[in-house]
N, CA and C atoms as an extended XYZ file, in Angstrom:
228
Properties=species:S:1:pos:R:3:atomname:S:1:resname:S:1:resid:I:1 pbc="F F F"
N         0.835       -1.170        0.000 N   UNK     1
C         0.000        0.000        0.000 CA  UNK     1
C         0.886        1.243        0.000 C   UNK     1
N         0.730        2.210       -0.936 N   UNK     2
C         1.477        3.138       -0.937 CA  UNK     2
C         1.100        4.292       -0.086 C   UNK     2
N         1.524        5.075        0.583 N   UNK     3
C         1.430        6.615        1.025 CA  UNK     3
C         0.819        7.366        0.746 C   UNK     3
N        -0.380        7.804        1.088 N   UNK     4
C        -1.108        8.820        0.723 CA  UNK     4
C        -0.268       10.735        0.647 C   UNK     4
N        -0.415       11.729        0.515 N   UNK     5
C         0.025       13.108        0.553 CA  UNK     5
C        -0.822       13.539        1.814 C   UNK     5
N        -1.859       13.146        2.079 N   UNK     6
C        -2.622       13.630        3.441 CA  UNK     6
C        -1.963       12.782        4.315 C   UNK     6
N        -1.422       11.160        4.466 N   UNK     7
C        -0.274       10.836        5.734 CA  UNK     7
C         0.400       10.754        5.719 C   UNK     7
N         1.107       12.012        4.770 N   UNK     8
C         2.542       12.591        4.753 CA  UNK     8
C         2.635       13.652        5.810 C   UNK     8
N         1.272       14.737        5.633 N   UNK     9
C         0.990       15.493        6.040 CA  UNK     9
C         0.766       15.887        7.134 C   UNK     9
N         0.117       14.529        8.035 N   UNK    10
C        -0.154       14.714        9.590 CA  UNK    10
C         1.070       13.825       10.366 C   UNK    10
N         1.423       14.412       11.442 N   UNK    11
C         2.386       13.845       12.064 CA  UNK    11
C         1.773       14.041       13.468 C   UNK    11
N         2.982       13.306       14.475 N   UNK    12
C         3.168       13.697       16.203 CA  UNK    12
C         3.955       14.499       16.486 C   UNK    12
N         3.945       15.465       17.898 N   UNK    13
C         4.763       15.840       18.040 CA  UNK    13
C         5.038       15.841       19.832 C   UNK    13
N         6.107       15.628       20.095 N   UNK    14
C         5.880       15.331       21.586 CA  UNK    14
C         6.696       16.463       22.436 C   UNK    14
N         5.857       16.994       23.049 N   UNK    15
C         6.227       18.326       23.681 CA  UNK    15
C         6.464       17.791       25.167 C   UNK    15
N         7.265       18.793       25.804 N   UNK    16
C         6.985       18.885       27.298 CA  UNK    16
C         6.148       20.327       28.282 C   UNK    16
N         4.982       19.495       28.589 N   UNK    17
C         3.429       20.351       28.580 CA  UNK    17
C         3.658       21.200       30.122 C   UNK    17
N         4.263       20.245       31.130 N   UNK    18
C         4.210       20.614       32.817 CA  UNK    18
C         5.211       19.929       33.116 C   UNK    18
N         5.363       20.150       34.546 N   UNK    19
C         6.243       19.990       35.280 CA  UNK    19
C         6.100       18.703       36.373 C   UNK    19
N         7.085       17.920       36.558 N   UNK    20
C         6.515       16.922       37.210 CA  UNK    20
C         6.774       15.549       36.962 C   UNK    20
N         6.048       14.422       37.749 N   UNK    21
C         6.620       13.170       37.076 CA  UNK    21
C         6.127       12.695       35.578 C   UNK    21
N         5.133       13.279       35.190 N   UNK    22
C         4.510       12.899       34.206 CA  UNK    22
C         4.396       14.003       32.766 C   UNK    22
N         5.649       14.680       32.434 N   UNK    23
C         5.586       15.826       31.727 CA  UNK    23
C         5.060       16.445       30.494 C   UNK    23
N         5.445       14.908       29.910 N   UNK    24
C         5.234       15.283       28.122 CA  UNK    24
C         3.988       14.446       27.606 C   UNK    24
N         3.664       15.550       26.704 N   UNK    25
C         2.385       14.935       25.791 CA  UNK    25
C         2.631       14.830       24.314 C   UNK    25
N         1.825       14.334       23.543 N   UNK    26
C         1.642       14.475       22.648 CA  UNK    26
C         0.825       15.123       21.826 C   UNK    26
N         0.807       15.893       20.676 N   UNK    27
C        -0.043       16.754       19.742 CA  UNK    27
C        -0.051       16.087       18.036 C   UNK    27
N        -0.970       16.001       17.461 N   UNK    28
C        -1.404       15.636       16.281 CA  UNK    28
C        -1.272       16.975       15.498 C   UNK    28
N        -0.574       17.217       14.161 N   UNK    29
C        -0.623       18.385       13.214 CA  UNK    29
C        -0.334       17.725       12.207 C   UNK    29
N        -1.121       18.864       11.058 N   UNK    30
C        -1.221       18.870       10.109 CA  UNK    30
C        -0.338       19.581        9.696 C   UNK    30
N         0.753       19.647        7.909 N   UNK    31
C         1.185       20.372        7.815 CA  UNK    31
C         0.744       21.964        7.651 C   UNK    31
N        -0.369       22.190        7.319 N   UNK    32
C        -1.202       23.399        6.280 CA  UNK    32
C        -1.683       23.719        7.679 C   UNK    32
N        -2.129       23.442        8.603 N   UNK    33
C        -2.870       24.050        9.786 CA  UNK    33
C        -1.532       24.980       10.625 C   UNK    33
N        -2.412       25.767       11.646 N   UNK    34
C        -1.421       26.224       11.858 CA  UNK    34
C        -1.379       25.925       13.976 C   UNK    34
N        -2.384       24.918       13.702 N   UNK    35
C        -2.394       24.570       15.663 CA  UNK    35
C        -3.053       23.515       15.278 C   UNK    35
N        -3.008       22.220       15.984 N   UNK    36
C        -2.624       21.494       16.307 CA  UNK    36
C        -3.922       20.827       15.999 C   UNK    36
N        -4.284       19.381       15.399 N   UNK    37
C        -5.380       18.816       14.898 CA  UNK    37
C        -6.084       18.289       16.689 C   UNK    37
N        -5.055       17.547       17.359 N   UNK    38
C        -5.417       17.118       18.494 CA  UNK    38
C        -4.438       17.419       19.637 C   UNK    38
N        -5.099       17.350       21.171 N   UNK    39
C        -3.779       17.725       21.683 CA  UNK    39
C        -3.837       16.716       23.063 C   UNK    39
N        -3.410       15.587       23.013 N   UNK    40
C        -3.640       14.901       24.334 CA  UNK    40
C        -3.697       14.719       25.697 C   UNK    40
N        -4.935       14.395       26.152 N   UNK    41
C        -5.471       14.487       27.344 CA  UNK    41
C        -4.675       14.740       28.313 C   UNK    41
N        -4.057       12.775       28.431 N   UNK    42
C        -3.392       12.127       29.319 CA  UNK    42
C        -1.819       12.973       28.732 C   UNK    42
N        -0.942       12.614       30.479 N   UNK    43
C         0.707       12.986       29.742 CA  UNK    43
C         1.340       11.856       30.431 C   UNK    43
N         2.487       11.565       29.627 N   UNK    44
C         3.710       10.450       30.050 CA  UNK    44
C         4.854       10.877       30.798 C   UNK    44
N         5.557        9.939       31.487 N   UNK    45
C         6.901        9.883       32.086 CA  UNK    45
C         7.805        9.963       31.350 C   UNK    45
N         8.038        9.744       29.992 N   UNK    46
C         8.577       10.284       29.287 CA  UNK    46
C         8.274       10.512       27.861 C   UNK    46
N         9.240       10.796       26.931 N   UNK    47
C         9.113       11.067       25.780 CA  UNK    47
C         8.945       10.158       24.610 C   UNK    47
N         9.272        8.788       24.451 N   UNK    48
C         9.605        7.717       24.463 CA  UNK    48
C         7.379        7.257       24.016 C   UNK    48
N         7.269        7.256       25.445 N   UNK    49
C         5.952        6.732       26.142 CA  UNK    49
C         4.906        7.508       25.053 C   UNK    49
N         5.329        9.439       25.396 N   UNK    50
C         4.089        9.981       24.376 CA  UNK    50
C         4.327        9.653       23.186 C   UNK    50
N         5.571        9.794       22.122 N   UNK    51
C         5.333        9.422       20.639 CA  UNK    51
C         4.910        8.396       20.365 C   UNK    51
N         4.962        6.621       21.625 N   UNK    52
C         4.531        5.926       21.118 CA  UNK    52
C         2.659        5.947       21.177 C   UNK    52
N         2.188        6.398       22.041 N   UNK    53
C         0.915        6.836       22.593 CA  UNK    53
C         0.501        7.339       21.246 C   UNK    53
N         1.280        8.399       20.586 N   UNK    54
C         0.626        9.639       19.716 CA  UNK    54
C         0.755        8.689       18.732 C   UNK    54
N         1.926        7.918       18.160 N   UNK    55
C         1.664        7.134       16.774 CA  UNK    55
C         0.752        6.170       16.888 C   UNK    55
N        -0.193        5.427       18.127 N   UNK    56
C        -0.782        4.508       18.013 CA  UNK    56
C        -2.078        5.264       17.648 C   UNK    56
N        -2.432        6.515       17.970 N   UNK    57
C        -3.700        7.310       17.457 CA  UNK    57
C        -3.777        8.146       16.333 C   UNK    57
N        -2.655        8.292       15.433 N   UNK    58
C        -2.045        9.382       14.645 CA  UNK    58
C        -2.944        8.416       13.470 C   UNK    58
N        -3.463        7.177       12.779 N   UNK    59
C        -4.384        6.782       12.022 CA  UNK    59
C        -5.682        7.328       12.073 C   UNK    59
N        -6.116        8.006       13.445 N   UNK    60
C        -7.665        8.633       13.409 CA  UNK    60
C        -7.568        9.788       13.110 C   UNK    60
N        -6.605       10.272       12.588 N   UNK    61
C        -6.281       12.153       11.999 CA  UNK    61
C        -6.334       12.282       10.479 C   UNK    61
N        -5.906       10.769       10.226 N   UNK    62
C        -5.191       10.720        8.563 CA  UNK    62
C        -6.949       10.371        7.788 C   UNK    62
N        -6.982       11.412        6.686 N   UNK    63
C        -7.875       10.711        6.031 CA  UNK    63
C        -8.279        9.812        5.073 C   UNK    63
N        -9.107        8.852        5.481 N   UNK    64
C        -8.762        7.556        4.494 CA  UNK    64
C        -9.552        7.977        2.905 C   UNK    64
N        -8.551        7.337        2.218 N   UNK    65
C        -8.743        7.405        0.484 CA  UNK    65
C       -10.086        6.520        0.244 C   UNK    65
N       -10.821        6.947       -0.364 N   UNK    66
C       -12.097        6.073       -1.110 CA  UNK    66
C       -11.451        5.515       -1.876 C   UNK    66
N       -11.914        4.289       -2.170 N   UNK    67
C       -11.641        3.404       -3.565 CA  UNK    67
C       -12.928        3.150       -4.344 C   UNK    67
N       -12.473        3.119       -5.924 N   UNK    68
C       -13.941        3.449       -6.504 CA  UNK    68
C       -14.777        2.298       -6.150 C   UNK    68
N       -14.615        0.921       -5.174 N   UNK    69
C       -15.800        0.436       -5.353 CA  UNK    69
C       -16.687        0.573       -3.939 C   UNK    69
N       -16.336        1.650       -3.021 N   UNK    70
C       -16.435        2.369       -2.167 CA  UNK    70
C       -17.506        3.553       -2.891 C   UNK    70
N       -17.207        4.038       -3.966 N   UNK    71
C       -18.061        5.248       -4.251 CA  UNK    71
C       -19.195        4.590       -5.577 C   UNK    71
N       -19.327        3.726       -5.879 N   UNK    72
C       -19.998        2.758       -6.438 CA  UNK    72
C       -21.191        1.914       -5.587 C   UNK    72
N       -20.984        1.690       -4.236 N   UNK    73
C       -21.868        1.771       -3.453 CA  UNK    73
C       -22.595        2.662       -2.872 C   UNK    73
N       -22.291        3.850       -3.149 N   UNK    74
C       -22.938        4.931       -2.197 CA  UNK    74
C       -23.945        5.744       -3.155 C   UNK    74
N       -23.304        5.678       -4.357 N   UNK    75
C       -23.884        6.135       -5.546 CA  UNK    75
C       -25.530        5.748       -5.568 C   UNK    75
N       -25.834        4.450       -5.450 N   UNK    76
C       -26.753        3.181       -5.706 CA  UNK    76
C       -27.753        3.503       -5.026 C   UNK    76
């Protein structure tokens, strides 16, 4: 399956939000936007913890491609 240009486009990014044992979060962006698609709740112990957190949700940002027999049903 090849790469779409829209999940080229959205990435993670893992910031450090507060102070404390639990510091950094993660944020969902788009390239073309200019703040942040999502910005997560929960925060991690480390940095490590949020990118893997943010890449396991970073598929519900990306938008999925129709295939024509996808728009062949809807048509009907």
């Amino acid at each position: 399956m090849r790469v779409t240009k829209e999940a080229l486009a959205v990435s993670v990014v893992v910031r450090r939000v507060r102070i404390g044992t639990a510091p950094f979060g993660w944020e969902v962006h788009h390239a073309a936007a200019a703040k942040p698609l999502h910005v997560s709740p929960e925060t991690f112990r480390s940095m490590e913890a949020a990118y893997r957190a943010g890449q396991a949700r970073l598929a519900d940002f990306i938008p999925q491609r129709r295939t024509a027999a996808h728009q062949v049903f809807e048509t009907t």
